[in-house]
C-alpha positions as CSV (number, residue, x, y, z in Angstrom):
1,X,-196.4,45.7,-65.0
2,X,-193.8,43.9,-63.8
3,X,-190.4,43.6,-66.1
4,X,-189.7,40.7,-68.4
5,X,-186.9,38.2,-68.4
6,X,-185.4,34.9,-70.6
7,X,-188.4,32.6,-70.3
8,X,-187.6,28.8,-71.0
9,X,-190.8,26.5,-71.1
10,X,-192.2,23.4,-70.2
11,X,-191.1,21.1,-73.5
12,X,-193.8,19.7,-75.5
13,X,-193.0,15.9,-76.0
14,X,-194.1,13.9,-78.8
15,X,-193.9,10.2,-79.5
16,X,-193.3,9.3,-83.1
17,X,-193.4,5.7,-84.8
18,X,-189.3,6.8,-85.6
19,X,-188.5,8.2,-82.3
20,X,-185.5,7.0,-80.0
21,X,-184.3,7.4,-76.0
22,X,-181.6,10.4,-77.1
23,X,-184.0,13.2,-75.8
24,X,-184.3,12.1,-72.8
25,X,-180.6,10.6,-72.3
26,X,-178.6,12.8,-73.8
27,X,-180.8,15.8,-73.5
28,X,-182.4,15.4,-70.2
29,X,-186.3,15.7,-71.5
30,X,-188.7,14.4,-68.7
31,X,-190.2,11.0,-70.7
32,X,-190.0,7.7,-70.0
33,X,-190.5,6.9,-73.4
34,X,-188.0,5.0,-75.9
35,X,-189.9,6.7,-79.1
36,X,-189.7,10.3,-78.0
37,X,-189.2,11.8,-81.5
38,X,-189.5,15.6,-80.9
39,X,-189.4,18.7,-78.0
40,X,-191.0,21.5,-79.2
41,X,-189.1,23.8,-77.1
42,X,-191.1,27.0,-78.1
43,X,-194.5,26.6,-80.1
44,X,-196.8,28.9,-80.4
45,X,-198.9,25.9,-83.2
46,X,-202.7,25.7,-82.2
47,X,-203.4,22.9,-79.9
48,X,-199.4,22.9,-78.7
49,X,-198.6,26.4,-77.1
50,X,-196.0,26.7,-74.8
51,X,-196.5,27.1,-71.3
52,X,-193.6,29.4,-69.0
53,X,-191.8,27.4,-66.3
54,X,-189.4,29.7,-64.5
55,X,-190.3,33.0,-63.1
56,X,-193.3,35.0,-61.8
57,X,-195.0,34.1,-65.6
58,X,-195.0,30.4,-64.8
59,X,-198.3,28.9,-65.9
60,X,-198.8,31.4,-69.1
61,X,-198.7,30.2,-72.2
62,X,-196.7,32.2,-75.4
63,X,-200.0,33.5,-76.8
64,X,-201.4,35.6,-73.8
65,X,-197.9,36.8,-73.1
66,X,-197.8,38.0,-76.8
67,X,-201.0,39.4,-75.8
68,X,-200.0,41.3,-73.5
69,X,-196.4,42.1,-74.3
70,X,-196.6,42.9,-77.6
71,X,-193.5,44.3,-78.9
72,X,-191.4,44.4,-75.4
73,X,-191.8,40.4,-76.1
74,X,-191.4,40.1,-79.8
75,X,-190.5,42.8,-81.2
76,X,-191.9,45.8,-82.4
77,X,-191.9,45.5,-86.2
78,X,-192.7,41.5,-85.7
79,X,-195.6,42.3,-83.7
80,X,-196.8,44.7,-86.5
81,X,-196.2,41.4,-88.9
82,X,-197.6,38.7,-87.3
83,X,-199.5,40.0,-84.5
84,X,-200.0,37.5,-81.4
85,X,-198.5,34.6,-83.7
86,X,-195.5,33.6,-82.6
87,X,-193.6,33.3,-86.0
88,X,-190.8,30.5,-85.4
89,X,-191.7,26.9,-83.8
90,X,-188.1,25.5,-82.1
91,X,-187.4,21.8,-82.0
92,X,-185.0,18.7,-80.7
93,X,-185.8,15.8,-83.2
94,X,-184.3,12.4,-82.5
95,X,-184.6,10.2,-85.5
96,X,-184.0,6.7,-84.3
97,X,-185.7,5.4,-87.7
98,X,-185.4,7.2,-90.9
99,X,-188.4,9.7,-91.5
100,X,-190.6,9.9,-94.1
101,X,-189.9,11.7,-97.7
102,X,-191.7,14.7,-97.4
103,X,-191.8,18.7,-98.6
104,X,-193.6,21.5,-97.0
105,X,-195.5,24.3,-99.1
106,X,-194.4,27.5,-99.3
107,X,-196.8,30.5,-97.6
108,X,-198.4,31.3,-100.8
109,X,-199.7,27.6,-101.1
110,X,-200.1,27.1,-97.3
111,X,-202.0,30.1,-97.1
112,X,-204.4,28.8,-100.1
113,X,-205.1,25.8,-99.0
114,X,-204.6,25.8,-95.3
115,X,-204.7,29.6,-94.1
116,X,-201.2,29.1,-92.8
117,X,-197.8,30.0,-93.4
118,X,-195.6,27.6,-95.5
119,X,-192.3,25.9,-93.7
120,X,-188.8,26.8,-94.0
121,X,-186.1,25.3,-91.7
122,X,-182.7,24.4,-91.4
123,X,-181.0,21.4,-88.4
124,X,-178.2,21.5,-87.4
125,X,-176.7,18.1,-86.7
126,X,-176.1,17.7,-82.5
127,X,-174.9,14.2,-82.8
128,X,-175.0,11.3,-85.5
129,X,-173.9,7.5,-85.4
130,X,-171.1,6.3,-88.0
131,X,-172.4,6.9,-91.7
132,X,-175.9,8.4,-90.8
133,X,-177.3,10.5,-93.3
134,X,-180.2,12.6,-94.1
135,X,-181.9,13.3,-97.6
136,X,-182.0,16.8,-99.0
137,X,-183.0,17.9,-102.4
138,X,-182.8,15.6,-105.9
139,X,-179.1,14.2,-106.8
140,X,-179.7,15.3,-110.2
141,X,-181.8,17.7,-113.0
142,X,-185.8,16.6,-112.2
143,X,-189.5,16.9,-114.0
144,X,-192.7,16.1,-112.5
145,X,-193.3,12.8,-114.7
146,X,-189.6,11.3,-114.0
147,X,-190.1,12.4,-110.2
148,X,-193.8,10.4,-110.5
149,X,-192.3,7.3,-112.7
150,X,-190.2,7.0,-109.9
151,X,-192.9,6.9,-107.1
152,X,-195.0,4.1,-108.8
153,X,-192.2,2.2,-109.5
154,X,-190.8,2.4,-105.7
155,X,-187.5,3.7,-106.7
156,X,-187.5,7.0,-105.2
157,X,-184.5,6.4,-103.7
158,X,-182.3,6.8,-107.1
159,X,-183.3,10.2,-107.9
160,X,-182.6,11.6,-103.4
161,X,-179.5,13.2,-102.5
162,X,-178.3,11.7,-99.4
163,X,-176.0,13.3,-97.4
164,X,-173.6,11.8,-94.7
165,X,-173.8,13.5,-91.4
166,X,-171.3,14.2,-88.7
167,X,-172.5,16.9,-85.3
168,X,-172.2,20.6,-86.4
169,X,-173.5,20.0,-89.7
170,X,-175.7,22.4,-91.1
171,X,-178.9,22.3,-93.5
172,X,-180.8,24.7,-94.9
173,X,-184.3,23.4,-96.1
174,X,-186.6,26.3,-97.9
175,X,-190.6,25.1,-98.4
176,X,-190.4,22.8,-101.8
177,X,-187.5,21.4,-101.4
178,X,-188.1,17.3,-100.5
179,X,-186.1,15.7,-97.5
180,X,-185.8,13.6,-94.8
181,X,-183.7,13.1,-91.4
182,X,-181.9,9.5,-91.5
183,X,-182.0,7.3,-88.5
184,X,-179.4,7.6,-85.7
185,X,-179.4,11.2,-85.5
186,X,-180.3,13.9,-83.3
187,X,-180.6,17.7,-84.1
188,X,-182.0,21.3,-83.5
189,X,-184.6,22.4,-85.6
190,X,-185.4,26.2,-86.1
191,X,-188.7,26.8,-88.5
192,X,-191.5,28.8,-88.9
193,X,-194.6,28.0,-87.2
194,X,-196.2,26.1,-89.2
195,X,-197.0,22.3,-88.8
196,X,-198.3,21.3,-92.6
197,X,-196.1,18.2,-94.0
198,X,-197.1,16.9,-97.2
199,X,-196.0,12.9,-96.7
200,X,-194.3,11.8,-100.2
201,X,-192.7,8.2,-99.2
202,X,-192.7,6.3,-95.4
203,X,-190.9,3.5,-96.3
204,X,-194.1,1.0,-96.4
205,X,-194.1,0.9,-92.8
206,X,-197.4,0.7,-91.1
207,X,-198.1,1.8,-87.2
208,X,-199.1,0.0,-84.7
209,X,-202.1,-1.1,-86.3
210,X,-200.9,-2.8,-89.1
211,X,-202.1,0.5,-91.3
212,X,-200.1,2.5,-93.7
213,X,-199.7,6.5,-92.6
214,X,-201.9,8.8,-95.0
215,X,-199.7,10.1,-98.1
216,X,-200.4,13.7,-99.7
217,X,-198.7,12.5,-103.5
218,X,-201.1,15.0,-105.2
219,X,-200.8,17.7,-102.9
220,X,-196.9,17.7,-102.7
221,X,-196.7,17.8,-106.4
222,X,-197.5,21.8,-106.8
223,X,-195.4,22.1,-103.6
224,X,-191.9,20.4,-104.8
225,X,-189.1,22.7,-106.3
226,X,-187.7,20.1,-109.0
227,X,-184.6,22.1,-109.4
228,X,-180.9,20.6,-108.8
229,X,-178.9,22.6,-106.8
230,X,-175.9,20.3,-106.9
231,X,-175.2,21.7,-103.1
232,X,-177.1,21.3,-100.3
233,X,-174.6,21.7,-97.1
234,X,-173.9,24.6,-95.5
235,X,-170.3,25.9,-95.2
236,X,-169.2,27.6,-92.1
237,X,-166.3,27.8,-90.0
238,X,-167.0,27.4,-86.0
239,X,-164.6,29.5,-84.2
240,X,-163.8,29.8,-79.8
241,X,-165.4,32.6,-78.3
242,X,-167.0,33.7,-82.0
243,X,-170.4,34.2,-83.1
244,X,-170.8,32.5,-86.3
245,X,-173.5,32.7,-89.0
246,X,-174.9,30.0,-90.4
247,X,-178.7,30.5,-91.6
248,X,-179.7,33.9,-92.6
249,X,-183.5,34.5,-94.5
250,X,-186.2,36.2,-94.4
251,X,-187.7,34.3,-91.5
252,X,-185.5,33.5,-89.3
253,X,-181.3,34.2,-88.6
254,X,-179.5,31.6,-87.0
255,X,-176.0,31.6,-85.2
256,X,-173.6,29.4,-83.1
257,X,-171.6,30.2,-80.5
258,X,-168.8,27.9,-79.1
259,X,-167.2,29.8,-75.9
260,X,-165.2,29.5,-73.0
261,X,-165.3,33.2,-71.5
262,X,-168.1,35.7,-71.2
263,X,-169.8,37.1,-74.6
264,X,-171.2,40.2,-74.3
265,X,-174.2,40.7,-76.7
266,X,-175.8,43.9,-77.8
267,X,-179.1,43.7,-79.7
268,X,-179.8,47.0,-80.3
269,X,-179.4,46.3,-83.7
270,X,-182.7,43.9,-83.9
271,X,-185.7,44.4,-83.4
272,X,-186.9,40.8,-82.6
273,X,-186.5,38.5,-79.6
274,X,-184.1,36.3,-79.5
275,X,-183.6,32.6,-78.5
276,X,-180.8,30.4,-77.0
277,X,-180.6,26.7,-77.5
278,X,-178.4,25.4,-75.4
279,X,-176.0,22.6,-77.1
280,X,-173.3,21.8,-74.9
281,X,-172.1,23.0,-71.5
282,X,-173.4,25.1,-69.1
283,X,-174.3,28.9,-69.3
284,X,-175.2,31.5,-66.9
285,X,-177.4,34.4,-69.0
286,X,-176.6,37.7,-67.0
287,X,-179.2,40.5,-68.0
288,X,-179.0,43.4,-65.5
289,X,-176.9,43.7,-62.5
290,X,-178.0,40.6,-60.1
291,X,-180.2,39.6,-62.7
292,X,-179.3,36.1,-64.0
293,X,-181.0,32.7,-65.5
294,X,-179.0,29.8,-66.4
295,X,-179.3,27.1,-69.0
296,X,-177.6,24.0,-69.4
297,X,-177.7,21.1,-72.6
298,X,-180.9,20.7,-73.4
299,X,-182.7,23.9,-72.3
300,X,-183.9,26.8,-74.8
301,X,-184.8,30.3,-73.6
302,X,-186.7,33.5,-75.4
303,X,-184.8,36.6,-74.7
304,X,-187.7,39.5,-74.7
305,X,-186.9,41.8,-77.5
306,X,-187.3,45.1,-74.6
307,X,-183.9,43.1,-73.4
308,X,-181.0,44.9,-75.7
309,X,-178.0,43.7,-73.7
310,X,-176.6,40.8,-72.4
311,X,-173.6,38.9,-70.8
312,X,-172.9,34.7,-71.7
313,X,-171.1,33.4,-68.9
314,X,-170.1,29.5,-70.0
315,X,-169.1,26.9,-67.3
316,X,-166.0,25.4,-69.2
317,X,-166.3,24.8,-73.2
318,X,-170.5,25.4,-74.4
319,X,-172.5,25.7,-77.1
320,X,-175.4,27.8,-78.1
321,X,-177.3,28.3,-81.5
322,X,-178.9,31.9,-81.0
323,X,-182.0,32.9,-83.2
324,X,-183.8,36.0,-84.1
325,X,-185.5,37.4,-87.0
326,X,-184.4,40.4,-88.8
């Protein structure tokens, strides 16, 4: 069997009624579309599986190589979890119209009613216009019958925390908690797979038939954690040629590193894959000696978890959020 290498994939483009043009202009993702609202980079969702693009693998898609790879892919212990699911999905979102309200169940409910895992996440911000915001949690102490007082009466908005956004903020968003991205922003989004919303509030906007998108106001009731948490933003400090935490659970560990000379990485210390978003800048991913695959803004790759070491060679100042699970 021949030796694996950092796969990237063909992205998996979808229009959204809030979508904008930043995916493909600022990004470089191949639509010609001005409501491209999200890039699943890596997806291994039923019905959206990622296919390889580069290398002798091109033309498989992430389940038959988790087939076949197993743990050299994943990871051992992660392949003993989950098997030939892929556990995380990876996304680019541009919000070029506010989203609708919404919370995701946790796995114990999504596994109830859907057989499916529940939805944990975090963005982090790439770039926002001047006083963009998202929503994130309740802006004070909430119950289930003020939370549904304020539905009927249309003044959900009282009761939201809304946070403004600048790029290199950070969010972490655990299932139950209600939120929302704000239009004129564009971010990374690192979840599990799982692809079960439950819509709370859309603005009364209709699509493009004049109709209303379906609403799941029962269903998100057992889901919502009502609890104030009076913060919602993650603090972190971004420092050159640094790898910096900034989301650590039980699903997923997230990091970003802002560099202008080589990082050498060692990952004998997980036992997981790992993946590379690429932010900013250009950078040249050297795993053996003459073995090299480079990425640029835009462009995610899966690091097989049989690969322990590598070397981050930037072109000038880039940026890279890396992910694994631990």
């Amino acid at each position: 069997m021949k030796t694996l290498y950092p796969l990237k994939f063909h992205p998996i483009l979808k229009d959204k009624i809030w979508g904008g043009a930043r995916l493909k202009k600022i990004l470089n993702k191949p639509t010609d579309s001005d409501k491209c609202g999200e890039s699943w980079e890596i997806s291994a969702v039923l019905g959206n599986i990622s296919k390889v693009s580069n290398g002798f693998l091109a033309g498989n898609n992430l389940l038959e190589l988790t087939e076949i790879y197993m743990g050299d892919l994943v990871g051992d212990m992660i392949y003993e979890r989950f098997g030939i699911e892929f556990p995380l999905l990876i996304k680019f979102i541009d919000a070029n119209d506010i989203l609708s309200v919404q919370v995701h169940p946790d796995d114990e409910l999504a596994m109830e009613r859907h057989k499916a895992y529940g939805k944990t996440e975090m963005w982090y911000i790439i770039e926002a216009e001047k006083d963009a915001d998202i929503i994130c949690g309740f802006n004070r102490e909430m119950d289930r019958d003020t939370y549904l007082l304020h539905l009927k009466n249309k003044t959900l908005k009282k009761i939201l925390n809304f946070e403004k956004v600048s790029a290199g903020d950070v969010f972490f968003t655990p299932s139950g908690r209600i939120h929302a991205v704000g239009a004129g922003i564009l971010l990374a989004e690192i979840q599990q797979t799982s692809d079960i919303t439950y819509r709370i509030y859309d603005w009364d906007r209709v699509d493009d038939k004049g109709k209303p998108r379906e609403m799941h106001t029962e269903l998100a009731l057992d889901a919502i954690d009502f609890k104030y948490y009076g913060k919602y933003r993650t603090d972190y400090e971004m420092l050159l040629n640094q790898t910096t935490v900034i989301a650590d659970c039980k699903y997923f560990t997230t990091n970003v590193i802002y560099f202008d000379k080589p990082v050498e990485k060692d990952y004998s210390f997980v036992d997981s894959f790992v993946i590379y978003m690429c932010l900013e800048g250009k950078i040249d991913i050297n795993y053996g000696p003459g073995l090299s695959e480079k990425m640029v803004a835009g462009e995610s790759v899966l690091i097989p978890a049989i690969i322990k070491n590598l070397r981050l060679v930037p072109v000038g100042k880039s940026k890279a959020l890396e992910v694994y699970v631990r």
